[in-house]
C-alpha positions in Angstrom: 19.5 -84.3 34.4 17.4 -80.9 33.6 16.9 -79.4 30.4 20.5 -78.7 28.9 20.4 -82.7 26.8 17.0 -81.2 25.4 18.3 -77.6 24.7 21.2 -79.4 22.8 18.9 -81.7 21.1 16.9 -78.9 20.0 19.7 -76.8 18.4 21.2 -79.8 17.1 17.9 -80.7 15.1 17.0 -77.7 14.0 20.4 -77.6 12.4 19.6 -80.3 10.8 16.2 -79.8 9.5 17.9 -76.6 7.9 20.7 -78.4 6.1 17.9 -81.1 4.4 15.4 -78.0 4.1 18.4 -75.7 1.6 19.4 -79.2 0.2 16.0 -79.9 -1.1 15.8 -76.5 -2.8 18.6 -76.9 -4.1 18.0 -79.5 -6.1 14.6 -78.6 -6.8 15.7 -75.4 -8.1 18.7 -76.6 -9.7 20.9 -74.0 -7.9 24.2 -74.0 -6.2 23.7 -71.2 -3.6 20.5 -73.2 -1.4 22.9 -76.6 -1.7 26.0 -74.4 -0.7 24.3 -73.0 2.3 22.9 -76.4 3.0 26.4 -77.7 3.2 27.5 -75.4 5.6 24.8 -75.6 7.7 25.9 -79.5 7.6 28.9 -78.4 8.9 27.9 -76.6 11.7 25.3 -79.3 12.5 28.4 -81.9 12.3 31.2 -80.0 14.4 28.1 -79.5 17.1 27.6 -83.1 16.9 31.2 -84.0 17.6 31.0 -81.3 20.3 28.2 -83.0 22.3 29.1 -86.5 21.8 32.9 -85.4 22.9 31.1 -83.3 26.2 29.2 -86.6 26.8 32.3 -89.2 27.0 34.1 -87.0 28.6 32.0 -86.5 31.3 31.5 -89.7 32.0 35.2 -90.4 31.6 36.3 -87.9 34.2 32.7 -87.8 36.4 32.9 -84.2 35.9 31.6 -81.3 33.5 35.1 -80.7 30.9 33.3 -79.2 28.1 29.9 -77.7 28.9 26.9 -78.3 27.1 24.2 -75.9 28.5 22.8 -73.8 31.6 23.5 -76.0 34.7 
């Protein structure tokens, strides 16, 4: 297997922990710009979501690498 599932793991949780991190101060402050950013950063951390889980059926559809999802 190797270490590209954990690389994308990592990325993909970090993501995450930045879109509930400018979420939370959002609301805490009461301010649109940290919930704004939040939201975008929940975009990226969706579309790289779909990305992986797309790479990962894929793969195992076609027993070959279509879209890559780290160092091999």
């Amino acid at each position: 297997m190797g270490a590209a599932p954990f690389v994308t793991f990592s990325v993909l949780l970090a993501v995450f922990v930045f879109v509930f991190v400018f979420l939370a101060l959002g609301a805490l402050l009461e301010q649109t710009c940290p919930t704004r950013v939040g939201g975008y950063f929940g975009l990226a951390a969706a579309a790289g979501a779909w990305y992986t889980s797309a790479a990962g059926v894929l793969s195992t559809t076609f027993g070959r690498v279509v879209l890559p999802t780290g160092p091999r």
